[in-house]
C-alpha positions in Angstrom: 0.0 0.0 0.0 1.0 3.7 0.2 4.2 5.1 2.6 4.7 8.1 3.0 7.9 10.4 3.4 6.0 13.2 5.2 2.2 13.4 6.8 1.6 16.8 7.5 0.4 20.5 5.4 2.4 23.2 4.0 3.6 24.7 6.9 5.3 21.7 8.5 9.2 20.3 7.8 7.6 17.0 6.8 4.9 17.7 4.3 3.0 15.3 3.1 4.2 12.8 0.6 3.2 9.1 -0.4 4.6 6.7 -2.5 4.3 3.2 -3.7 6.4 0.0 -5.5 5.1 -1.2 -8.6 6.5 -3.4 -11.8 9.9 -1.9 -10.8 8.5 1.8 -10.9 8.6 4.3 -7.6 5.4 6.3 -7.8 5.4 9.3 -6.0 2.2 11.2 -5.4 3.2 14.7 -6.0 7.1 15.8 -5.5 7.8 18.9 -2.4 11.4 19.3 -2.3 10.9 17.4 1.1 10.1 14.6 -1.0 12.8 14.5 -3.3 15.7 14.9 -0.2 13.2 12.1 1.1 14.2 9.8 -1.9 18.4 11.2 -2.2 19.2 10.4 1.3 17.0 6.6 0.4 18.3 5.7 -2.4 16.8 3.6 -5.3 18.1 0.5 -3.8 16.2 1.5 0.2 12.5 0.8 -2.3 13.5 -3.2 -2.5 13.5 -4.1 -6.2 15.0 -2.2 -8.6 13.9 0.7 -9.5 14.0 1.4 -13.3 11.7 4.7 -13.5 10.6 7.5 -11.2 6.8 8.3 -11.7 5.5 11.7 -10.1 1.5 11.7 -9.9 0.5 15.7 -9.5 -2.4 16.5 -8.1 -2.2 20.5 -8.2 0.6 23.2 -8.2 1.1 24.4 -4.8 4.2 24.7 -4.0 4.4 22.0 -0.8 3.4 19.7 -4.0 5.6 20.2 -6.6 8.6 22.1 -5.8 10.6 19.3 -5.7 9.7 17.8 -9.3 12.1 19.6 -11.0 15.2 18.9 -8.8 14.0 15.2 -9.2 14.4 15.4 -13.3 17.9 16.9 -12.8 18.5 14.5 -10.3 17.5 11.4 -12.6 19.2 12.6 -15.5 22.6 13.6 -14.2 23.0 10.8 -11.1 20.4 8.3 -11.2 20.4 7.9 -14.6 16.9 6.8 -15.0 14.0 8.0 -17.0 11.1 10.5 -14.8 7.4 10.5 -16.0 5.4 13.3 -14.6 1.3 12.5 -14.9 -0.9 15.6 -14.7 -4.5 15.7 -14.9 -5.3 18.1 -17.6 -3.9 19.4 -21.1 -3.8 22.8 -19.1 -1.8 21.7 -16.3 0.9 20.1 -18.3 1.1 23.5 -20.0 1.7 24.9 -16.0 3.9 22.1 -15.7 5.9 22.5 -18.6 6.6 26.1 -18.0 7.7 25.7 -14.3 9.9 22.9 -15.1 11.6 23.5 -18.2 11.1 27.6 -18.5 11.5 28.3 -14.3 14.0 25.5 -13.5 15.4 25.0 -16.9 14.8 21.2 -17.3 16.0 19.2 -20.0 12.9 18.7 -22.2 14.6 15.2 -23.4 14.8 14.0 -19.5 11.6 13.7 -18.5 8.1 12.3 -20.3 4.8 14.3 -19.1 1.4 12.7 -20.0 -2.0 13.4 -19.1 -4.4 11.4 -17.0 -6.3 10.0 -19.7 -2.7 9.4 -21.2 -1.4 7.6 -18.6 -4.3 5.2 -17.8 -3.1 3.3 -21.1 0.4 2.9 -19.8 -0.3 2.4 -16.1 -2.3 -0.7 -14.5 -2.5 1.2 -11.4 -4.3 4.5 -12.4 -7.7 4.3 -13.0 -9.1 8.1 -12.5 -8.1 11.2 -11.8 -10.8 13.1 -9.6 -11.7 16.8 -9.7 -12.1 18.3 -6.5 -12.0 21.6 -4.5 -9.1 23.0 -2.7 -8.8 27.1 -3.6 -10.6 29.2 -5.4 -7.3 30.5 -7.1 -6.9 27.0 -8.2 -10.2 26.3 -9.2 -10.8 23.0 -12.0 -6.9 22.4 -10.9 -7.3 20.4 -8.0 -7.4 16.2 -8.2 -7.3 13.4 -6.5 -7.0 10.0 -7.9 -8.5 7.1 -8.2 -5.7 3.8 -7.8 -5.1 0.4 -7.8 -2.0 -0.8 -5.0 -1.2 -4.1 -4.2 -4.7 -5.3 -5.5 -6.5 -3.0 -3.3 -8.8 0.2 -4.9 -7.4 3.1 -3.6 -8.6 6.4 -3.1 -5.9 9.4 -2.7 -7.8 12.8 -1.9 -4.9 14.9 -2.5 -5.8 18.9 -0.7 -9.6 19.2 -0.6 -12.1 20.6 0.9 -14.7 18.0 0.5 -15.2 14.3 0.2 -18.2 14.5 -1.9 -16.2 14.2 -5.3 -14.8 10.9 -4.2 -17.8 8.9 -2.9 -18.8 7.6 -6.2 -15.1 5.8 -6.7 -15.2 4.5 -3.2 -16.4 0.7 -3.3 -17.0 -1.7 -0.7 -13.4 -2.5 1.1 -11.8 0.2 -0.6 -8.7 2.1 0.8 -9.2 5.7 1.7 -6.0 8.2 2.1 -7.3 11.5 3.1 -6.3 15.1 4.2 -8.1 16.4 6.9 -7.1 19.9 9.4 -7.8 20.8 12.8 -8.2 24.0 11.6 -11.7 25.2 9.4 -9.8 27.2 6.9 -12.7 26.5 4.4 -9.7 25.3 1.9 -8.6 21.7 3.7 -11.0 19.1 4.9 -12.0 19.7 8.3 -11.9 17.2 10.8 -15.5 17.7 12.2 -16.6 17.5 8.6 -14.5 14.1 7.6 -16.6 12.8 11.0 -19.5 12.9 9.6 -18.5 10.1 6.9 -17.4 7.8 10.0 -21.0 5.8 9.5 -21.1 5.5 5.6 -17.4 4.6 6.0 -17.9 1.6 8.6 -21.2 0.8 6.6 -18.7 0.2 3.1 -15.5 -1.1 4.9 -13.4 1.3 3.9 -9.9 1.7 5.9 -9.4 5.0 6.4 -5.6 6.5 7.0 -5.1 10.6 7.5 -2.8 12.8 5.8 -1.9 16.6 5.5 -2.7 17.4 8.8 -2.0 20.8 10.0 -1.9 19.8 13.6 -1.5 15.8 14.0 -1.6 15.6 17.4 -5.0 17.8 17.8 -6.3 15.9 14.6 -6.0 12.0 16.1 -7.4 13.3 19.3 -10.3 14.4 17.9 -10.9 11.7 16.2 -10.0 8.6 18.8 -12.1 5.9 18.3 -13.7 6.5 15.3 -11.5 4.2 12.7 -9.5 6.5 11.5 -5.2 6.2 11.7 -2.1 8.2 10.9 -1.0 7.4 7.3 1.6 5.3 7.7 5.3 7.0 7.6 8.3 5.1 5.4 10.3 5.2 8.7 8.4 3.2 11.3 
């Protein structure tokens, strides 16, 4: 299933950032610069088998999400030596993308592959749907989460919203829910009262349920003690 480098929002050292092992492939699910020192001081060979391509899964452009994706093309071309595929949602976002990483940072064009959503289900067994979803208004239809299969289990990834209610439809009985959630009602992250209110439909469905982004993780898993819920699990326990 997903590890992750980092639980927590913008504002903490360890931001949020999940990964996953498959058919010699280390997916990341969006890139901070957290995440890429995450994977330098690993190394390929700390992920078990060997690790032929780095895939970066974007779910929108703010900064705790993607500042490291360019370092990460650099890094893969000049040391590792391996090939980097960066999956966005939409044609408009692989323009954004495009113009951070090669026009901003100055990426080699030749180093890296970017593809679509729609693109990448094709090439991928594991991704099944990218979902739209609400975050911030400034980033409005430019927000996903996504819809996966790990380890033969269907996966739901939220990535920053403020609302589950995109990602109900996608998830099916026993399914595996990652989710954001905040201690504090911003109106842009999922608050924890509101990801409470799911508690029943989630017990009703089976769904696992394992939290992510949080702004404050102690205040977070005390509010919700006892209701199902756990910490995302971190690469280093």
């Amino acid at each position: 299933m997903l590890r992750f480098f980092g639980r927590r929002s913008a504002f903490n050292e360890e931001q949020n950032s999940a990964f996953f092992v498959e058919d010699e492939r280390l997916v990341l699910l969006d890139c901070a610069m957290f995440a890429f020192h995450a994977v330098r001081k690993t190394g390929l060979e700390g992920f078990g088998d060997k690790i032929n391509e780095i895939v970066i899964v974007v779910t929108h452009t703010h900064g705790d999400h993607i500042s490291g994706i360019p370092m990460m093309i650099h890094y893969a071309k000049y040391v590792l030596c391996i090939p980097v595929t960066v999956i966005v949602p939409t044609e408009e976002m692989r323009t954004d993308m495009r113009f951070a990483c090669e026009r901003l940072d100055g990426c080699d064009p030749d180093a890296y592959t970017m593809l679509t959503a729609d693109e990448a289900i094709s090439v991928y067994k594991w991704l099944k749907a990218a979902i739209l979803t609400e975050h911030t208004p400034q980033l409005a239809g430019r927000c996903f989460g996504y819809n996966l299969s790990v380890d033969g289990r269907n996966v739901v990834y939220t990535g920053d919203t403020n609302t589950l209610e995109p990602f109900l439809p996608y998830l099916e009985k026993g399914s595996v829910l990652y989710t954001e959630t905040s201690y504090n009602d911003s109106g842009v992250h999922l608050h924890v009262k509101k990801l409470m209110e799911y508690a029943e439909l989630f017990k009703e469905r089976e769904i696992e349920v394992y939290l992510m982004h949080m702004d404050d993780e102690r205040a977070v898993l005390e509010q919700v003690k006892g209701r199902g819920f756990a910490p995302a699990p971190l690469f280093s326990e």
